[in-house]
C-alpha positions in Angstrom: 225.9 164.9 -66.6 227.4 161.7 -68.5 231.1 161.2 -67.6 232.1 161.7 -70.9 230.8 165.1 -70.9 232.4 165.6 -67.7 235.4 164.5 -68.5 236.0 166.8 -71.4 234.9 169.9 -69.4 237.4 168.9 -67.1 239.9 168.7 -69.6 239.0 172.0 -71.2 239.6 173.8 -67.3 243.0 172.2 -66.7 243.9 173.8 -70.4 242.9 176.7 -70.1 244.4 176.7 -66.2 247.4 175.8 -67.8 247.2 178.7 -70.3 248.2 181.3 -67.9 251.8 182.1 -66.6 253.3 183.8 -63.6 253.3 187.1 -65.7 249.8 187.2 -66.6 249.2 186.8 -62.6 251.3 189.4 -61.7 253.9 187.5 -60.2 257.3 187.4 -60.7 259.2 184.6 -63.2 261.4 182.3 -60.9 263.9 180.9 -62.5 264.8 177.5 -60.8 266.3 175.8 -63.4 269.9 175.9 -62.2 268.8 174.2 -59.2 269.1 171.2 -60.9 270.7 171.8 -64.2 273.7 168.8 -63.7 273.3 165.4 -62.8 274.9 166.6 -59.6 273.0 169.3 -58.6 270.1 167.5 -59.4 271.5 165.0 -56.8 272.0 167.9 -54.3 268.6 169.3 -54.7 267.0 165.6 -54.2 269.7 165.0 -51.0 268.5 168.2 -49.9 264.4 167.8 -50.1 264.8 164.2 -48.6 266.5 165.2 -45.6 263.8 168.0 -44.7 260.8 165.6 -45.5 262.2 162.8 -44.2 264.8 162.9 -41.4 264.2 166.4 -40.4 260.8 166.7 -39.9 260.7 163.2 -39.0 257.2 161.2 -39.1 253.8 163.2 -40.9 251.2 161.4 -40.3 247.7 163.0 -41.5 246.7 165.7 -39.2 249.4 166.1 -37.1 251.4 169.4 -37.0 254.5 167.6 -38.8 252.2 166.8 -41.6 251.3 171.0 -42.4 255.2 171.5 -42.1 255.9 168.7 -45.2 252.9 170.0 -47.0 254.3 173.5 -46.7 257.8 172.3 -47.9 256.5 170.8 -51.0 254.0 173.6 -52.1 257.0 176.2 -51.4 258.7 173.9 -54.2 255.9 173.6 -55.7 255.5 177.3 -56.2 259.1 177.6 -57.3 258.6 175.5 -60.1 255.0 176.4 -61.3 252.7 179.6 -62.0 250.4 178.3 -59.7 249.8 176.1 -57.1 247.6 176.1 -54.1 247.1 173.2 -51.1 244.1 171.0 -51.3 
C-alpha cells in the first residue's frame, strides 16, 4: 500500500472514530466542564493532577508498578473528557 493511500485510510478511521459520542455507546454524558471553567479552577485542576502524577506517585519509570498507577490517572481523565479512550 503507498503511504499516501495509507495515510488517507487512516484519516478516514480517526473520522469516522470521532463520529460517535458517549450516547451512541451507551454511556452516560459527563459533564466536566466546570472542572475548569475559570482561570482558577483551571489552576486547581492542573495543581491537583501535578501533585498525583508527580509528587504523589513519585518516580514512573516504564514498567514499574508506579508507571500503571499514572497511566491509570490519566486515562480516568482521559475518560472524563472523551467518548472514548482506551490504554495502548
Amino acid at each position: 500500500m503507498k503511504r499516501r493511500k495509507l495515510f488517507s485510510v487512516m484519516a478516514g478511521s480517526a473520522l469516522a472514530a470521532t463520529t460517535f459520542s458517549r450516547k451512541s455507546y451507551g454511556l452516560p454524558a459527563q459533564n466536566t466542564r466546570h472542572l475548569v471553567e475559570s482561570p482558577e479552577k483551571r489552576f486547581y485542576y492542573l495543581k491537583k493532577m501535578l501533585a498525583k502524577l508527580c509528587s504523589d506517585l513519585g518516580p514512573h519509570p516504564s514498567g514499574s508498578p508506579e508507571y500503571e498507577l499514572a497511566a491509570n490517572i490519566v486515562k480516568k481523565e482521559m475518560d472524563a473528557a472523551l467518548p472514548l479512550t482506551e490504554l495502548d
